[in-house]
C-alpha positions as CSV (number, residue, x, y, z in Angstrom):
1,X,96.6,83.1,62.7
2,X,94.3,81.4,65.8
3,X,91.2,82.9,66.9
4,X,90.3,82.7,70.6
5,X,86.5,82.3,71.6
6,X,85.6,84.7,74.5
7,X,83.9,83.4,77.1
8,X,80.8,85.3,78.2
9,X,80.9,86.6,81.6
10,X,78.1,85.4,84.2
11,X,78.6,88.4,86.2
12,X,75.4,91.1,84.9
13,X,76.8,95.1,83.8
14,X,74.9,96.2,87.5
15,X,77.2,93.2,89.1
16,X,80.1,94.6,87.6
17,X,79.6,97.9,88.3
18,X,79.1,97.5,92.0
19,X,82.1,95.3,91.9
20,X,85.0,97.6,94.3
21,X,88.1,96.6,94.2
22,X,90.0,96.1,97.7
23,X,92.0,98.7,99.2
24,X,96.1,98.1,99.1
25,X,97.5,98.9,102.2
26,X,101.3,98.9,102.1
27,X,103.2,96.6,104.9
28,X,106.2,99.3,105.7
29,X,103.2,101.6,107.0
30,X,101.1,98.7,109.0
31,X,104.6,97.6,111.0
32,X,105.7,101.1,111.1
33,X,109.4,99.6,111.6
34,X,108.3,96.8,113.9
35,X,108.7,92.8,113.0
36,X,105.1,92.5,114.0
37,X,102.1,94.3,114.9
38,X,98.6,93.1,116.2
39,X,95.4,93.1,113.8
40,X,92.0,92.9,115.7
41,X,89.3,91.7,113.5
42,X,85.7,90.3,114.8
43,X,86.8,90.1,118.2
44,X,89.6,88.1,117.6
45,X,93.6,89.3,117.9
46,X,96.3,88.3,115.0
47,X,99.6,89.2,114.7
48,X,101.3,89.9,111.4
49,X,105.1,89.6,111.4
50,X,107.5,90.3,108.8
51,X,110.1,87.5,108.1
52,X,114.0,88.4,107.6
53,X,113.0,86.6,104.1
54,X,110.8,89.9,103.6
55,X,107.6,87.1,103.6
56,X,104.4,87.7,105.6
57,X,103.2,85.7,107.9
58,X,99.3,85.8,109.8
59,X,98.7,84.0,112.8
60,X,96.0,83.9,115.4
């Protein structure tokens, strides 16, 4: 039988705790039945369009 060594964490229990994970947004209900649709972030416009290959691509 093998033993495997943990490796400690650097990350502190507060650290951890504080740590949220991200929010899943699903990709049917951003295009809403579009190939595309326009994301403004930090005054910037990108468009995220659905490929026929069901990929995503981000542009700016």
């Amino acid at each position: 039988m093998t033993s495997v060594a943990m490796k400690p964490s650097n990350e502190s229990a507060s650290q951890a705790a504080r740590h949220v994970p991200a929010a899943a947004l699903d990709s049917l209900e951003l295009l809403k039945g579009q190939k595309s649709v326009a994301i403004q972030h930090n005054g910037s416009i990108y468009r995220l369009q659905a490929t026929k290959l069901g990929k995503l691509i981000l542009t700016k």
